[in-house]
C-alpha positions in Angstrom: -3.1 3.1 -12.6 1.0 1.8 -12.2 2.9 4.3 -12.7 4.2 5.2 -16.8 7.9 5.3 -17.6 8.6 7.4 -20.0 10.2 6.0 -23.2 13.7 7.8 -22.7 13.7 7.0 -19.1 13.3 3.1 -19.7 16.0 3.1 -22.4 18.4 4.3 -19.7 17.0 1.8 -16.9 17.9 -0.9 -19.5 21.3 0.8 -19.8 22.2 0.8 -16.0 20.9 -2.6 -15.5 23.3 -4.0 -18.4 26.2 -1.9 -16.6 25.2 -2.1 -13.0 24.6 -6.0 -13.8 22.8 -8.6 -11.5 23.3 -6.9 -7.9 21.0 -4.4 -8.6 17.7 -6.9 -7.9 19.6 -8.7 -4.8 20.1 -5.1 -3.6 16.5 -3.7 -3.7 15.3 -7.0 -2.5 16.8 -6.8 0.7 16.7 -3.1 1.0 13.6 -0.2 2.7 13.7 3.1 1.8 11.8 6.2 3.6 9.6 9.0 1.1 8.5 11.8 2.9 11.4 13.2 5.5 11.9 16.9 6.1 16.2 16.6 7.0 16.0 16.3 11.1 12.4 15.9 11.5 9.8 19.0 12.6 9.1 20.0 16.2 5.8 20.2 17.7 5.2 24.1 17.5 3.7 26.7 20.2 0.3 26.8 17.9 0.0 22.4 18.2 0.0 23.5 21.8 -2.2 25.9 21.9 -4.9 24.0 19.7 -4.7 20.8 22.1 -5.1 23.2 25.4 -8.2 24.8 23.7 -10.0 21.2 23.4 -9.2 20.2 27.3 -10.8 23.6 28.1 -14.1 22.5 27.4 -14.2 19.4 29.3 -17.7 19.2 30.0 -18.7 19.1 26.3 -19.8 15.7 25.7 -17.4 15.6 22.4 -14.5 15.9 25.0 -14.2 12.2 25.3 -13.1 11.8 22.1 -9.9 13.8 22.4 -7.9 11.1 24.4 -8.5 8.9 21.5 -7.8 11.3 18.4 -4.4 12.0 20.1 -3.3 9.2 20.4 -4.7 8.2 16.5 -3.0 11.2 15.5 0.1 10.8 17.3 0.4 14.7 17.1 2.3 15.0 20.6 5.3 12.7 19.5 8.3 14.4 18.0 8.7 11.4 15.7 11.4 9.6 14.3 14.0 11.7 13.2 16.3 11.2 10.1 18.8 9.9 12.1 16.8 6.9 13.4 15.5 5.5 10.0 19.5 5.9 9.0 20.7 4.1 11.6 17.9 1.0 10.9 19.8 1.2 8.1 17.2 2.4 5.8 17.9 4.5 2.2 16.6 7.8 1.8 16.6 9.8 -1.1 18.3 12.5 -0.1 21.5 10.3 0.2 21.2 9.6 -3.5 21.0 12.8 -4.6 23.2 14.5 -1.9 24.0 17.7 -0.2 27.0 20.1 -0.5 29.5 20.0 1.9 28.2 16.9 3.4 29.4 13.2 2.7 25.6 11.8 3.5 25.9 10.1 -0.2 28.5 7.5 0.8 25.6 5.9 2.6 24.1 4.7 -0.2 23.7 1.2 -0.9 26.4 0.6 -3.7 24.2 -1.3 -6.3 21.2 0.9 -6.4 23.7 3.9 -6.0 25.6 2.8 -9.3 22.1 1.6 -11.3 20.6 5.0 -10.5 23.8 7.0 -11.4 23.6 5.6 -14.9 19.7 5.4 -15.1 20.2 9.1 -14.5 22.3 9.2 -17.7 25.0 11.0 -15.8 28.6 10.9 -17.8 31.8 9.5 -16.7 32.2 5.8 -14.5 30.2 5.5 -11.4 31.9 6.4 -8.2 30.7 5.8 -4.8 33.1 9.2 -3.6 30.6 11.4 -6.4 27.0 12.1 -5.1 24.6 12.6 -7.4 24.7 16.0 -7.3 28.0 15.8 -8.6 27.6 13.6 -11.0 24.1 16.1 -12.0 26.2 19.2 -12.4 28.8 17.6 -13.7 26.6 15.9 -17.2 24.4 19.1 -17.4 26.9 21.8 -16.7 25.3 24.0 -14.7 25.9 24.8 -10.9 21.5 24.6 -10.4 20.6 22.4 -8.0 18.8 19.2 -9.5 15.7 19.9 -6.7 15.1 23.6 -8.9 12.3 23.9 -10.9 13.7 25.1 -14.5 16.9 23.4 -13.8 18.6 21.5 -16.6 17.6 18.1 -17.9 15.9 16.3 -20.2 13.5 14.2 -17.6 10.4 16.0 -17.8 10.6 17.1 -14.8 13.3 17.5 -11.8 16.8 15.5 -11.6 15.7 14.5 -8.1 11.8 13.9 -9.5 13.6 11.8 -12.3 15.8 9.9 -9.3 12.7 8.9 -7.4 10.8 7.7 -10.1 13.6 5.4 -11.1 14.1 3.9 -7.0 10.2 3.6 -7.4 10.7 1.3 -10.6 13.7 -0.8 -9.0 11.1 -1.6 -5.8 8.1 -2.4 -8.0 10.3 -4.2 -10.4 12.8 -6.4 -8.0 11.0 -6.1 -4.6 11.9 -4.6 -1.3 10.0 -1.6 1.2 9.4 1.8 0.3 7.8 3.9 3.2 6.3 6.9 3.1 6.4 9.0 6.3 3.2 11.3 6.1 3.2 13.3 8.9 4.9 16.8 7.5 3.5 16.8 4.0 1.3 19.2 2.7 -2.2 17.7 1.5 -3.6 20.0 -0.3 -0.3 19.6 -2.8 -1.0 15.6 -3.1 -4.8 15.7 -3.6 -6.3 18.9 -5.6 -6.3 18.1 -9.0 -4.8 21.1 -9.9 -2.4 22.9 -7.1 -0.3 25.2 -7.5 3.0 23.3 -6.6 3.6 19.9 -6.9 6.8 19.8 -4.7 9.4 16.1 -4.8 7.3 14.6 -1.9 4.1 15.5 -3.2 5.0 14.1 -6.4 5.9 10.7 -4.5 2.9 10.4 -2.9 0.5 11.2 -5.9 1.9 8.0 -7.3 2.3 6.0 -4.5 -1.4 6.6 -3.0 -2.9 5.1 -6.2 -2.0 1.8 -4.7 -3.8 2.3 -1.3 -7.8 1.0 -0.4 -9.3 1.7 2.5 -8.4 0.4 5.7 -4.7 -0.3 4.7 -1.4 0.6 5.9 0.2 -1.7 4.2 -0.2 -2.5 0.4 1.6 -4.5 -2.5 3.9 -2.4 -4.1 4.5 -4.5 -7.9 7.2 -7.3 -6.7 7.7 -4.6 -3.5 5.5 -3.4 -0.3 4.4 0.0 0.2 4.0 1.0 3.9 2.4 4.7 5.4 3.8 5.6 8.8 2.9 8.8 10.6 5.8 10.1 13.1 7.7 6.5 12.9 4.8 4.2 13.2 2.7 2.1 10.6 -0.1 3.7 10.5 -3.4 3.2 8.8 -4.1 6.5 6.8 -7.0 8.1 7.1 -8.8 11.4 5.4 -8.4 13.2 9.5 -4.7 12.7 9.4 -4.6 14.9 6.1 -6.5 17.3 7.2 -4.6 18.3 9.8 -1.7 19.2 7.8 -3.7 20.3 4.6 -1.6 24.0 3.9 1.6 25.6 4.7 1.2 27.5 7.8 4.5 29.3 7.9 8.3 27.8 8.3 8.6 25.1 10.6 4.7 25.3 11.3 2.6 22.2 10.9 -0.5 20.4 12.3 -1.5 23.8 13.8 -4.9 26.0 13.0 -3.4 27.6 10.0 -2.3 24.4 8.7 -5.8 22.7 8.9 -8.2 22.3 5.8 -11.1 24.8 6.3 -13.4 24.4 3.2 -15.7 21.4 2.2 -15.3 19.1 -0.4 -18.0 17.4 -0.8 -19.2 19.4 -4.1 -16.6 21.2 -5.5 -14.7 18.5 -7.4 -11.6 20.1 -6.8 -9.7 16.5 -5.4 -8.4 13.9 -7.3 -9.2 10.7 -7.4 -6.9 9.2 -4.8 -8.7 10.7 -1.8 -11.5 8.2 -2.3 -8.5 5.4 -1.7 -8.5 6.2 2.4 -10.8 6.0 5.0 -12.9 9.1 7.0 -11.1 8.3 10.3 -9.4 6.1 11.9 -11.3 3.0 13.0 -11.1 3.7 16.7 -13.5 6.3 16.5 -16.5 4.9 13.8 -18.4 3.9 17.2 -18.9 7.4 18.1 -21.9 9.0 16.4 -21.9 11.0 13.2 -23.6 14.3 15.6 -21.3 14.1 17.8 -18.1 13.4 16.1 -18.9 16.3 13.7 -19.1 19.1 16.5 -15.7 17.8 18.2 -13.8 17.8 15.0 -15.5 21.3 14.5 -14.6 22.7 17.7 -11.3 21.8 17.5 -10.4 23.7 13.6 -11.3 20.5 11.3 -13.9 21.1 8.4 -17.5 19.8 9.1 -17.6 15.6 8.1 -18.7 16.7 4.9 -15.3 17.4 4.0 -14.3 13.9 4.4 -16.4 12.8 1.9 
């Protein structure tokens, strides 16, 4: 279901849109922002490495043929596109509208949504382009927490920087424009158990924004908006194996490596949400292979049996 705004946080929306006045709409119209960066990007670790060397060991196994295709589905070789290549397409992040100490990262904002979300955010004082958000956050709530900290002051319900995404969410759905969300170095087990431990910012983002997904898509109406999935800088249609591969934290830095891949089956246990019915098993390059032999390549290489895909 579309996302709910709470009653307090749509009373300040109607606030900053009064203030901000009309170049808030033209703005988000003509503007993409990126969900789902870590800062500079990860790099492909020593266990990645290791994992693909082990599957071109067995190269007479018959399910061998299918790892030339899965890596190049997967895409887990490439670096990526690193933060400072969607910034320099000119795209919006949401770290630039909260902001970072010591760092002048928020004057790239785009003006409008920058001054709409400063007062949406029911932060005191006149809007300046020279404060960042996290200014303007410590500032109205007195406090030198950081916005991103659970327990942190507020009256959103949740995070500042939760609150500051849910609100650039609304201006896309409700005026138009491109949110993407970069997949690749998110951990799935946060997005799609019903119950996890921690909900982290991206997690959050992508709890709401998968709701919108079928199967089959990478690209998806997003209200008057679009919604768009890359993995590692490229539109990518989702799929249930590209998840799995990143399912827990495997230590700092560490991702798409054994310990990060989903060991348990799903197919009874109840334990995911709804959403993961919303994406495909695999991607579609690999539907003509058979079930049998699919199964013991995705096995042999750390992935759950098929079952988990279910």
């Amino acid at each position: 279901m579309p996302e709910q705004i709470p009653s307090l946080t749509q009373s300040r929306i109607n606030t900053a849109l009064r203030t901000a006045g009309e170049g808030v709409s033209a703005a988000f119209k003509k503007s993409t922002f990126i969900y789902g960066t870590m800062g500079k990007g990860s790099v492909i670790v020593k266990g990645l490495k290791n994992w693909g060397a082990r599957a071109r060991s067995r190269a007479k196994d018959p399910a061998e043929r299918l790892k030339p295709v899965i890596d190049r589905e997967l895409n887990l070789f490439d670096p990526g596109r690193r933060a400072e290549q969607y910034l320099a397409a000119g795209y919006q992040m949401m770290d630039l509208y909260y902001g970072q100490k010591g760092t002048s990262m928020h004057k790239l904002r785009n003006p409008a949504i920058a001054e709409f979300v400063h007062y949406a955010m029911g932060f005191k004082g006149s809007f300046s382009m020279n404060q960042s958000g996290r200014q303007a956050y410590m500032q109205t709530w007195k406090t030198n927490a950081e916005g991103w900290q659970g327990g942190s002051p507020g009256d959103y319900g949740h995070t500042a920087t939760k609150e500051m995404s849910r609100i650039i969410r609304y201006g896309i759905r409700t005026f138009g424009g491109t949110l993407i969300f970069e997949g690749r170095e998110v951990y799935y087990n946060q997005v799609f158990y019903r119950n996890p431990a921690r909900i982290g910012d991206t997690d959050l983002e992508a709890r709401e924004l998968f709701q919108y997904f079928s199967p089959g898509q990478s690209s998806v109406p997003y209200g008057k908006g679009k919604l768009v999935f890359h993995w590692g800088g490229r539109e990518t249609v989702p799929t249930k194996m590209h998840f799995l591969t990143n399912w827990v934290w495997g230590g700092q830095g560490v991702m798409h490596s054994d310990g990060n891949m989903a060991k348990k089956t799903f197919a009874t246990d109840a334990t995911l949400s709804d959403i993961w019915n919303n994406f495909q098993r695999v991607p579609s390059s690999l539907t003509v292979f058979r079930e049998e032999e699919l199964d013991k390549y995705l096995q042999l290489n750390g992935f759950p049996p098929l079952t988990s895909f279910y």
